[in-house]
Backbone as CSV, one residue per row, in Angstrom:
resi,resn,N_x,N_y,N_z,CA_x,CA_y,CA_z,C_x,C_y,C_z
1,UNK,84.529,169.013,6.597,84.363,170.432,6.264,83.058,170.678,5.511
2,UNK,82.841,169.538,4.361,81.288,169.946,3.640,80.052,169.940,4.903
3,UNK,80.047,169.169,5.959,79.035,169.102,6.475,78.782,170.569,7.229
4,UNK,79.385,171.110,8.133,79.363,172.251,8.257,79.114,173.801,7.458
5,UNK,79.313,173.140,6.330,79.006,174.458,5.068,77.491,174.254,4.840
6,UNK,77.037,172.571,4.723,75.963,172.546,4.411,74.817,173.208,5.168
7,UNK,75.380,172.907,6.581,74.432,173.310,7.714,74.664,174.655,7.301
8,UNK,75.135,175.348,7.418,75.175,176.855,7.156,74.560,177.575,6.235
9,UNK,74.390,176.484,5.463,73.708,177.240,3.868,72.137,176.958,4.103
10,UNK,71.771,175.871,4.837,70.446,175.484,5.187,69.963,176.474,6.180
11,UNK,71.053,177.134,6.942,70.621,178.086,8.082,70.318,179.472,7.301
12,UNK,71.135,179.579,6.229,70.846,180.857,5.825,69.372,181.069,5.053
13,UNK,69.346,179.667,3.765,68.083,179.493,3.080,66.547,179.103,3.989
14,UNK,66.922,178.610,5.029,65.580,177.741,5.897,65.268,178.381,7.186
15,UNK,66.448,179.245,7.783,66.877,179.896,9.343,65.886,180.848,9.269
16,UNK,66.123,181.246,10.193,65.119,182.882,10.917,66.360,183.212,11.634
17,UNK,66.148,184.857,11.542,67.130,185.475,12.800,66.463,185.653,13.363
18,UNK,67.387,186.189,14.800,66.556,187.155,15.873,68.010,188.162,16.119
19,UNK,67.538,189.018,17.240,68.485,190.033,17.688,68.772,189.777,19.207
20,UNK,70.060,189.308,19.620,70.139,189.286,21.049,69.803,190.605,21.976
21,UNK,68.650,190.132,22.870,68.182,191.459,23.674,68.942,191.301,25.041
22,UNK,69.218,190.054,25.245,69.888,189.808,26.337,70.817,188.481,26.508
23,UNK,71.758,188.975,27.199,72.548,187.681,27.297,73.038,187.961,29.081
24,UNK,72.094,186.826,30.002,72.692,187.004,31.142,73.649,185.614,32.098
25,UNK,74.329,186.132,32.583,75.204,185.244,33.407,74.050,184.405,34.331
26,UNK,74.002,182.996,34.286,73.574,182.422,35.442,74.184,181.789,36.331
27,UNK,76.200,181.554,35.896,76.567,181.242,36.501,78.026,181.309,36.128
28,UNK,79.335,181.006,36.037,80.922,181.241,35.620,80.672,180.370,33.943
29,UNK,79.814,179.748,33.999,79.885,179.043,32.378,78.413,178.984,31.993
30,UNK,77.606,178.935,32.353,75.938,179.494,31.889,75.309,180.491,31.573
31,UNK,74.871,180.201,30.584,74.488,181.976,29.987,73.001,181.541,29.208
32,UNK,71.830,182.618,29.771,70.752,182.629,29.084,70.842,183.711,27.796
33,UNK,70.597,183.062,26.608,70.695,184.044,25.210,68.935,184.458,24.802
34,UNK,68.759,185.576,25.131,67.355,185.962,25.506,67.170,186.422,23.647
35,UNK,66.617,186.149,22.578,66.369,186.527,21.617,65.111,187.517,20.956
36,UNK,65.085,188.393,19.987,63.366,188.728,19.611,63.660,189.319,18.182
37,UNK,62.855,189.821,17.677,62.896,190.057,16.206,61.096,189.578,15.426
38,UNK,61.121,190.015,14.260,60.021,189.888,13.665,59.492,188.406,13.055
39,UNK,60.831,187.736,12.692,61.002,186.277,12.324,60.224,185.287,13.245
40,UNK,60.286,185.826,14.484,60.227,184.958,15.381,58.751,184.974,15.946
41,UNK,58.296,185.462,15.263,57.042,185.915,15.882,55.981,184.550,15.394
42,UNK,56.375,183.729,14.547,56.052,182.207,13.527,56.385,180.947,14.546
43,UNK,56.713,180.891,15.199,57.362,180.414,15.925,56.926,179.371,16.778
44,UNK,56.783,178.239,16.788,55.785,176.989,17.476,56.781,176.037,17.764
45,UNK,56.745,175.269,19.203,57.009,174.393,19.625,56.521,173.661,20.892
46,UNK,57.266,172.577,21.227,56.860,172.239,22.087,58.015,171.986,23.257
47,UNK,57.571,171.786,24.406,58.595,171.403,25.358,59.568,170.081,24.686
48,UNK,60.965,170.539,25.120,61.794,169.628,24.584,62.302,169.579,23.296
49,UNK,61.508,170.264,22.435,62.245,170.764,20.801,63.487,171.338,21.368
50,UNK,64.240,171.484,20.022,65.177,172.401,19.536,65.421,172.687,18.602
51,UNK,66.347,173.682,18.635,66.791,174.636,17.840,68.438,174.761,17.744
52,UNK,69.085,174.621,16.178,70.116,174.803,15.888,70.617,176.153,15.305
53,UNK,71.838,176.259,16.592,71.800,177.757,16.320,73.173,177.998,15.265
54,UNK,73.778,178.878,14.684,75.148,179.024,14.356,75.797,180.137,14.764
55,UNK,76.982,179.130,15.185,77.581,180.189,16.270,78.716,180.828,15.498
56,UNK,79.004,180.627,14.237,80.246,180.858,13.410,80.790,180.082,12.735
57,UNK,81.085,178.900,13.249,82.078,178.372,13.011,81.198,177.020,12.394
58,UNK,80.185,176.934,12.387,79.765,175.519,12.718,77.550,175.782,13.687
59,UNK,77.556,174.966,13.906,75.985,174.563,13.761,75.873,174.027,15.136
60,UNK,75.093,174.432,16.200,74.774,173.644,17.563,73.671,173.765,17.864
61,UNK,73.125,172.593,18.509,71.752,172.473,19.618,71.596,173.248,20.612
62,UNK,70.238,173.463,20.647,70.178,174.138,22.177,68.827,173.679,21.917
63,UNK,68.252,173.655,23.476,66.941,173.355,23.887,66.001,174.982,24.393
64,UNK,65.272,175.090,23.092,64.214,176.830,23.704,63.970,176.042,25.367
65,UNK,64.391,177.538,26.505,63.508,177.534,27.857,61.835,178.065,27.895
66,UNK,62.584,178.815,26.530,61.286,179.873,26.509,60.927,179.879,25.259
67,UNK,59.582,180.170,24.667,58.990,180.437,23.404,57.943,181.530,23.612
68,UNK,57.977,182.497,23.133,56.510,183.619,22.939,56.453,184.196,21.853
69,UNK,55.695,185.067,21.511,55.490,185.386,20.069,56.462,186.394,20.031
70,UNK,57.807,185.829,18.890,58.637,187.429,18.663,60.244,187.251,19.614
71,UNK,59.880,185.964,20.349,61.233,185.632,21.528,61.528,184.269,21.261
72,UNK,62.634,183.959,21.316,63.053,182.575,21.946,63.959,182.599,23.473
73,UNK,64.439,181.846,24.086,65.017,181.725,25.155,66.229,180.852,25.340
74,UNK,67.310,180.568,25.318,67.737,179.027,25.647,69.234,179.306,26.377
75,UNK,69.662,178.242,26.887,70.836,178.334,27.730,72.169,177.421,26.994
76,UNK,73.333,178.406,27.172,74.382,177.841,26.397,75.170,177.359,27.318
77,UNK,75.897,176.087,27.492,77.018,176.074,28.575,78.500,176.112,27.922
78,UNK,79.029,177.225,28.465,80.815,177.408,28.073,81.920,176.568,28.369
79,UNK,81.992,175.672,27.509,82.835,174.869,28.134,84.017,174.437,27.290
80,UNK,85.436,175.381,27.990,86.546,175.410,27.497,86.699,176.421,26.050
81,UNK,87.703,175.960,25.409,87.179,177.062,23.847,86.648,176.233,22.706
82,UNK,86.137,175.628,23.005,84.743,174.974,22.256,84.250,176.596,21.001
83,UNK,83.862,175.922,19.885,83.459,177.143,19.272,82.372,177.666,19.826
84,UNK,81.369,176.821,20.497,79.939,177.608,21.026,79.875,178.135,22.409
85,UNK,81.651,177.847,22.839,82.157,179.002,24.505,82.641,180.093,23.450
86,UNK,83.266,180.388,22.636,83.320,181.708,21.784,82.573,182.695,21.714
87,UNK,81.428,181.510,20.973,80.602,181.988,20.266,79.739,183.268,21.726
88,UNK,79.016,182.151,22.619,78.315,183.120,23.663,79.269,183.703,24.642
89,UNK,80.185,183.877,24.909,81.308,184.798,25.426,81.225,186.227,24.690
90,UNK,81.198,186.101,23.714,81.226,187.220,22.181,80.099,188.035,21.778
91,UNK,78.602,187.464,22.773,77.829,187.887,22.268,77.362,189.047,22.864
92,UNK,76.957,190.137,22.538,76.462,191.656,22.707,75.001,191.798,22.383
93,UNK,74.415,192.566,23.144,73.138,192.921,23.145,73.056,193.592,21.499
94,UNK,71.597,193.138,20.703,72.127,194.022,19.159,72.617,192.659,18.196
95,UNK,73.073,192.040,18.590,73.564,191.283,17.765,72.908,190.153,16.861
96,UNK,72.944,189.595,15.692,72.197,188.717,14.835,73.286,187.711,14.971
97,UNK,71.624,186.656,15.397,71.699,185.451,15.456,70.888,184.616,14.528
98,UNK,71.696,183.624,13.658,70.571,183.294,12.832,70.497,181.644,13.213
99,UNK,69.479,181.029,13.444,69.282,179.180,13.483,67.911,178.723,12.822
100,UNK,67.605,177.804,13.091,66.334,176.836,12.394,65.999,176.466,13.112
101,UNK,64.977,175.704,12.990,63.591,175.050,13.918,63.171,175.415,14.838
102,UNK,61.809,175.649,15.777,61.772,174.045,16.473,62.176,173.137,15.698
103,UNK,62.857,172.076,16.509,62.221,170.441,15.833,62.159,169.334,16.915
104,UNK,61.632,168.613,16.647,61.400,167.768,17.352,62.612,167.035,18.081
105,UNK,62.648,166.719,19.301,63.743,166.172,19.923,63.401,165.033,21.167
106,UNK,63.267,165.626,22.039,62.183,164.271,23.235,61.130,165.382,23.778
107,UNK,60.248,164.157,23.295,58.899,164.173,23.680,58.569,164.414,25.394
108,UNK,58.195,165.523,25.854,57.909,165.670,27.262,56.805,166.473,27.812
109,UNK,55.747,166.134,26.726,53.882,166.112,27.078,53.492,164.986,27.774
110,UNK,53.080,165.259,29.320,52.794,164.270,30.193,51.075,164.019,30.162
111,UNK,50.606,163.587,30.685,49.142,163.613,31.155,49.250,164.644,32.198
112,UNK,47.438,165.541,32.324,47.533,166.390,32.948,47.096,166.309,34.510
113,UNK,46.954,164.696,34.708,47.033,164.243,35.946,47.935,163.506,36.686
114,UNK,49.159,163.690,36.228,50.061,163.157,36.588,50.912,163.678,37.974
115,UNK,51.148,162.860,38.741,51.113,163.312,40.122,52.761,163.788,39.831
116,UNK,53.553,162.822,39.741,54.927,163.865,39.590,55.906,163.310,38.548
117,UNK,56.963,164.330,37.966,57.990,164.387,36.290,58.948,164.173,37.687
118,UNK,60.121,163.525,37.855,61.008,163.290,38.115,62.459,163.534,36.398
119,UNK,62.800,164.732,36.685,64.067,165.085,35.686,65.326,165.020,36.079
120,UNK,66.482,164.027,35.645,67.487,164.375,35.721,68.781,164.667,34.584
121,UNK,69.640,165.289,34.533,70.498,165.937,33.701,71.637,166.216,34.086
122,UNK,72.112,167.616,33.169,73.541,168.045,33.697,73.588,169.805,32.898
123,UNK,74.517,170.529,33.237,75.171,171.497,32.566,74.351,171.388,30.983
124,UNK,74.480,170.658,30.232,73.787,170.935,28.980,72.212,170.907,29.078
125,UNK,71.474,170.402,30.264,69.677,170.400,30.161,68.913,171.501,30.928
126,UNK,70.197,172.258,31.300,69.587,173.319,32.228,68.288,174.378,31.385
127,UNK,68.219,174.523,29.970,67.242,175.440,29.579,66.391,174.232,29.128
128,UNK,66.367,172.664,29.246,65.338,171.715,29.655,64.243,171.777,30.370
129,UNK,65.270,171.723,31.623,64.706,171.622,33.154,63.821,172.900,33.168
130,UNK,64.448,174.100,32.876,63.862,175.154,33.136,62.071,175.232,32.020
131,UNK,62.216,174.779,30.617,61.134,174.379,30.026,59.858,173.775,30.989
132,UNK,60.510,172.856,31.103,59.615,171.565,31.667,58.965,172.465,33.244
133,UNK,59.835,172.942,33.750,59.226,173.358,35.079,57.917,174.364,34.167
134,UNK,58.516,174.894,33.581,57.554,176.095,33.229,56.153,175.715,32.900
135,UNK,56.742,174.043,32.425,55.057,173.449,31.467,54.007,172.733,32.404
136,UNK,54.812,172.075,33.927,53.773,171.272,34.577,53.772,171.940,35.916
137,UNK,55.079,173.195,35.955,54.569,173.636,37.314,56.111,173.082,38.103
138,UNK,56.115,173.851,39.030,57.187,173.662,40.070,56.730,172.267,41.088
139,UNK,55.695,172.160,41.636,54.976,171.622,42.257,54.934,170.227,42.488
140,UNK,54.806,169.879,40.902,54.962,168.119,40.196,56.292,168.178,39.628
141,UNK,57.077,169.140,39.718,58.515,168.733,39.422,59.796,168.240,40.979
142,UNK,60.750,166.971,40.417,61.557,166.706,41.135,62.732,166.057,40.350
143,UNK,63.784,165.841,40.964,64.591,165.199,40.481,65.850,165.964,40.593
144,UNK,67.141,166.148,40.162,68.593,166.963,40.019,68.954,166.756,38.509
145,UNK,69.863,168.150,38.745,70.681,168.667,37.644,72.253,168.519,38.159
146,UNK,73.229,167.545,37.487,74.984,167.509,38.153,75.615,168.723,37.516
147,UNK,76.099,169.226,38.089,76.624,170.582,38.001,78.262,170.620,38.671
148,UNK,79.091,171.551,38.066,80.233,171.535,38.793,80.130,172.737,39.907
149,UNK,80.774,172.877,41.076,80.071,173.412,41.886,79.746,175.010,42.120
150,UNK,80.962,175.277,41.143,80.779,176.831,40.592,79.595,177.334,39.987
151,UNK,78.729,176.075,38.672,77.835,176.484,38.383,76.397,175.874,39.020
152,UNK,76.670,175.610,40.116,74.907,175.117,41.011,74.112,176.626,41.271
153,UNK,74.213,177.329,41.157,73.550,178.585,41.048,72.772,178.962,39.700
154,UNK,72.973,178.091,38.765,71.958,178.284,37.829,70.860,177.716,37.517
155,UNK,70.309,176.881,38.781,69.514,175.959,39.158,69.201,176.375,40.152
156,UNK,69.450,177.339,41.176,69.007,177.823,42.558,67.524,177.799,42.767
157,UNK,66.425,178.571,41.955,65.455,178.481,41.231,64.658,177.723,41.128
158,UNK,65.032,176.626,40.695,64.548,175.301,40.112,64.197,174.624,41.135
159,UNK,62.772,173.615,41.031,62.386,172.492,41.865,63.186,171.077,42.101
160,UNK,64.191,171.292,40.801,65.170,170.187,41.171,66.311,170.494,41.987
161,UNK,67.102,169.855,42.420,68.231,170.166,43.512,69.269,170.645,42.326
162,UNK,70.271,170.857,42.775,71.898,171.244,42.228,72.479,170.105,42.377
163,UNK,73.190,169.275,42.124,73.710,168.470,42.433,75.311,168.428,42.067
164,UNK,76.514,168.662,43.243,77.986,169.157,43.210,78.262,167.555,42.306
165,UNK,79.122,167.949,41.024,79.725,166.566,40.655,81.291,166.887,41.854
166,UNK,81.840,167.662,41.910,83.400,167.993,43.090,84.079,167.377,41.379
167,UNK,84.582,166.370,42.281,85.777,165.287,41.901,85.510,164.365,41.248
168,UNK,84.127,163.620,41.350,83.771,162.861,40.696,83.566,162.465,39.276
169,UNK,83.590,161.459,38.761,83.168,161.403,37.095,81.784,161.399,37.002
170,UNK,81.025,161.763,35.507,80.233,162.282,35.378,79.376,161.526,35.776
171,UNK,78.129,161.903,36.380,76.981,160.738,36.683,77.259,160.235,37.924
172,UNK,77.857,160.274,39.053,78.594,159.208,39.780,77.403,160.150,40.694
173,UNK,77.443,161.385,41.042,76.584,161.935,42.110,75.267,162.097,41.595
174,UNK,75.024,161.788,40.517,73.532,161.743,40.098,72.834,160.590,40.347
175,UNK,73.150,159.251,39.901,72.618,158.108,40.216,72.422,158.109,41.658
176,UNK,73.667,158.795,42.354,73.398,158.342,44.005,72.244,159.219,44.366
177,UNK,72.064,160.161,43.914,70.503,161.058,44.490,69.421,160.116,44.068
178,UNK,69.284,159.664,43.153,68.389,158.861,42.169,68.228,157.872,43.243
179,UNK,69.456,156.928,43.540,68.602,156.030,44.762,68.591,156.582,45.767
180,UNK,68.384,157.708,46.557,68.171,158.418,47.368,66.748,158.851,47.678
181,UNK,65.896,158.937,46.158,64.572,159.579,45.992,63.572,157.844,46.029
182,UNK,62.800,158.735,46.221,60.919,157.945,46.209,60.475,158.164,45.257
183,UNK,60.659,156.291,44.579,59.757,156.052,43.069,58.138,156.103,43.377
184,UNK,57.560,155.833,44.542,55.973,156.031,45.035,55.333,156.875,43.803
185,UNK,54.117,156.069,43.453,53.222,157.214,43.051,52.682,157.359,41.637
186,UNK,53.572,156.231,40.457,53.338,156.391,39.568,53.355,157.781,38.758
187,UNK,54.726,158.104,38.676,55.195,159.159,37.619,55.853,158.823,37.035
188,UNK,56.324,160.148,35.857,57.400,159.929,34.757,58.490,160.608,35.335
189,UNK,59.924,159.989,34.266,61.031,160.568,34.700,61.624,160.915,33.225
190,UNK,61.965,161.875,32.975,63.048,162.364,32.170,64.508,162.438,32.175
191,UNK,65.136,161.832,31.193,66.372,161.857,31.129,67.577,162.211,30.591
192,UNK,67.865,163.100,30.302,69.263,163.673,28.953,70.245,164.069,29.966
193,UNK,71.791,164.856,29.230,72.546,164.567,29.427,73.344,164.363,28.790
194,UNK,74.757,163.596,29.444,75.510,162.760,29.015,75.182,161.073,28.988
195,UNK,75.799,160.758,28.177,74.998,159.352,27.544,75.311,158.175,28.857
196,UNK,76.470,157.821,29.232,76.491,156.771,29.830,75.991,157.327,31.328
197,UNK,75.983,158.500,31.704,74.680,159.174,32.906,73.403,158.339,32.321
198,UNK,73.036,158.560,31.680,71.472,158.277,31.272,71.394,156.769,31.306
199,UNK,72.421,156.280,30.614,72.782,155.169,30.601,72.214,153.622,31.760
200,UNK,73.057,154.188,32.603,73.463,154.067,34.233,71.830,154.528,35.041
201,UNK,71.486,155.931,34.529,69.942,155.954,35.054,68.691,154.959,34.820
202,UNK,68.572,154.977,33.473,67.840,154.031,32.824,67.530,152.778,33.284
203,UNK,68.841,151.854,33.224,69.034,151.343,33.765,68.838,150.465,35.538
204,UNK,68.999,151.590,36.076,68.743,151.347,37.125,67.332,151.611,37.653
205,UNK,66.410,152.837,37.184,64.996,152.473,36.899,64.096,151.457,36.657
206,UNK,65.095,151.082,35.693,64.114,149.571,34.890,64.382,148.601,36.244
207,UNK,64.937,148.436,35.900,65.495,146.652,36.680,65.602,147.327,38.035
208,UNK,66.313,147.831,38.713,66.181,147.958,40.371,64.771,148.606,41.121
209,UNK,64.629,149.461,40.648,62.847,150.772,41.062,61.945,149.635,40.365
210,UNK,62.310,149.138,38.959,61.131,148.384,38.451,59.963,149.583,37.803
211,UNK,60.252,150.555,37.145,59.531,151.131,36.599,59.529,150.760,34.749
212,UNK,58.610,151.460,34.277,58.212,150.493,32.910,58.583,151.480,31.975
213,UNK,59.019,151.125,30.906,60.091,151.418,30.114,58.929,153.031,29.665
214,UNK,57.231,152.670,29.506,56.426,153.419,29.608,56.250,155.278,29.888
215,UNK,57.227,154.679,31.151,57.501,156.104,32.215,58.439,156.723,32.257
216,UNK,59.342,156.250,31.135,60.769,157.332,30.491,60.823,157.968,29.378
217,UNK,61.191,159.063,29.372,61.750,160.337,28.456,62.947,160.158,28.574
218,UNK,63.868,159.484,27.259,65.134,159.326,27.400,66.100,159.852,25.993
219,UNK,67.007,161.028,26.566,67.291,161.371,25.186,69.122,162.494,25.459
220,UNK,69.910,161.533,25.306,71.381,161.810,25.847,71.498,162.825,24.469
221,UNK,72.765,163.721,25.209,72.855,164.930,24.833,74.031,164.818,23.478
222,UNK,75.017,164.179,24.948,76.782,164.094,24.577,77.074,162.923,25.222
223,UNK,78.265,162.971,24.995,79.296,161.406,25.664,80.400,161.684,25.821
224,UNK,80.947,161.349,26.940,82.110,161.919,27.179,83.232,160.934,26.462
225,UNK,82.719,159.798,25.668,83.629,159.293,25.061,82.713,159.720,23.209
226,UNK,82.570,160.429,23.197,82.749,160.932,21.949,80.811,160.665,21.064
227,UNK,80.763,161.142,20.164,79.287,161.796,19.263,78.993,160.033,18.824
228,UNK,80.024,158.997,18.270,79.364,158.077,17.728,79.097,157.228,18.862
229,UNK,79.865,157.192,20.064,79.227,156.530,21.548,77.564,156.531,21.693
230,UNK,77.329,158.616,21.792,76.099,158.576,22.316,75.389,158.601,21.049
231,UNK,75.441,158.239,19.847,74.570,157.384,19.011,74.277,155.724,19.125
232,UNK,75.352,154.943,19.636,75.265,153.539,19.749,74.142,153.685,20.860
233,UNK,74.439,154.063,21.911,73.662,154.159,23.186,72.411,154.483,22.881
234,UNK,72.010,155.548,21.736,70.667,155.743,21.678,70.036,154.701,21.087
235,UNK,70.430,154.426,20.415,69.804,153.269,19.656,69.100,151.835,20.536
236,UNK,69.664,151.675,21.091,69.473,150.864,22.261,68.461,151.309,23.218
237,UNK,68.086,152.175,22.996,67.639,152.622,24.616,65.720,152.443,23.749
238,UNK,65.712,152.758,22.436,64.259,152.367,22.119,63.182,153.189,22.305
């Protein structure tokens, strides 16, 4: 219970608001929370920061899609009654939102000759993906987002595919696109997510494709076996 108060009190003393100008459906559980206000107008980051927002109850991540002077951008996914499916279910145009940072999170400044970003993810990297396209271009972007199949429409857009998880457990239809694609060419790949997805990606990069530890952006979201999992896992990954 203290940790949650703390975050809250740091959001109030350290936070910036904004005012929701928009909150649109991208899909049955995706929602872009379009923000602006005067606070925000200070406002610096980089691709791949975030920002902790409070949704009420408690303190969550989200990754800015968007940054301009006076806006932020980012995508929430609803999932189940989670306090932060409440929270953006609840939200109305007008409304104060207060969070903190940028801050730093994974690093995803490439070289500006880099022939192609290979990204893959899920439901939580969708205002990622959407960043990253924005920063190197549709063009040099590839890779998939696993999605359940209701929400592959919030990726329609995007240079990466949709990718249906159906029935499957998490990651199971992502890796298989992954060996599906052409490592050719000397690029980077990005990776978040769920942890043992990334896991399983990583993995199979290194040692099967044979790419160098060099050419990954690796930075798990969640775990479907729980918060101190996808801390062991990070640690490891280096």
């Amino acid at each position: 219970m203290l940790k949650p108060l703390v975050a809250k009190t740091v959001s109030r003393v350290l936070g910036r608001t904004g005012r929701v100008r928009q909150v649109e459906t991208l899909s049955p559980n995706l929602f872009r929370v379009c923000l602006h206000g005067e606070e925000l107008h200070q406002l610096r980051g980089e691709v791949g920061d975030k920002i902790k927002v409070d949704v009420g109850s408690g303190m969550r991540s989200y990754t800015p899609s968007r940054l301009a002077p006076g806006e932020v951008d980012f995508v929430v996914q609803a999932h189940g009654e989670s306090a932060g499916s409440r929270w953006v279910r609840g939200l109305r145009e007008g409304d104060e939102v207060r969070f903190f940072g940028p801050v730093r999170s994974l690093d995803l400044a490439f070289p500006k000759d880099v022939p192609w970003v290979a990204f893959y993810g899920d439901e939580t990297t969708v205002g990622l993906v959407e960043a990253l396209e924005r920063s190197i271009g549709p063009s040099r972007l590839r890779g998939g987002v696993e999605l359940a199949t209701a929400d592959r429409v919030a990726v329609r857009e995007l240079a990466v595919d949709a990718v249906a998880r159906d029935d499957r457990a998490y990651g199971d239809a992502l890796v298989e696109h992954a060996r599906s694609a052409s490592w050719e060419g000397g690029g980077f790949v990005a990776l978040s997510g769920e942890a043992g997805t990334v896991q399983r990606l990583r993995t199979y990069l290194l040692k099967e494709v044979g790419l160098a530890k060099t050419q990954l952006r690796v930075k798990p979201y969640w775990s479907v076996r729980g918060k101190a999992h996808r801390k062991q896992l990070e640690r490891t990954f280096g």
